[in-house]
C-alpha positions in Angstrom: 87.1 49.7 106.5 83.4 51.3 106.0 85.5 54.8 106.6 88.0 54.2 104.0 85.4 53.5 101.4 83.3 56.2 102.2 86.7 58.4 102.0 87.2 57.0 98.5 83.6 57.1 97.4 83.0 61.1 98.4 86.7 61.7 96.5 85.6 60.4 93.7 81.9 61.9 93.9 83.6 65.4 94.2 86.1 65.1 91.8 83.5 64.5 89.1 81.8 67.9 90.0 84.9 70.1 89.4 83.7 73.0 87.8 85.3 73.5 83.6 86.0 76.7 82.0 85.3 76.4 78.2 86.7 79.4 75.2 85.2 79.2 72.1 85.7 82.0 69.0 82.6 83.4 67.6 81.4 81.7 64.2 81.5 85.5 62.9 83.9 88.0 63.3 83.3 90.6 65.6 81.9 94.0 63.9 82.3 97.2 65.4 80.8 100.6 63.9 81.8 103.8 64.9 79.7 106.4 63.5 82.1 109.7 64.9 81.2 113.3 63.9 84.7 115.0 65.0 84.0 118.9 64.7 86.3 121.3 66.1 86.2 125.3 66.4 88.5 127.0 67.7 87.7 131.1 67.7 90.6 133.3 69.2 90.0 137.2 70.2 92.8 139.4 71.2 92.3 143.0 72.2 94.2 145.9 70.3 96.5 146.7 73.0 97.6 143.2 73.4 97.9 143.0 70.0 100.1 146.0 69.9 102.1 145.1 73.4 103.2 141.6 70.9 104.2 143.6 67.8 106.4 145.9 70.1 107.9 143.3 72.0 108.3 140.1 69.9 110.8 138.7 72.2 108.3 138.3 75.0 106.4 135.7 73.8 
């Protein structure tokens, strides 16, 4: 008898500690700033001859 109500007694002991997960929203909204600079150069060299080798042969490229 003295087991069964020990049994009981630790069931309900560690049922009472069961760990709880709790979500709450934020009493603001959520502020994100981006401050993005996007600059972009793009610089393109092509030598004489290859620039000659295209205008004779368009259908290369």
């Amino acid at each position: 008898m003295q087991i069964l109500s020990i049994a009981l007694f630790l069931t309900a002991f560690l049922s009472a500690c069961t760990p709880t997960v709790q979500l709450q929203a934020p009493d603001k909204p959520i502020e994100i700033n981006l401050n993005v600079n996007i600059e972009q150069h793009i610089k393109v060299e092509i030598q004489k001859d290859v620039q000659q080798a295209i205008a004779k042969n368009p259908d290369v490229f």
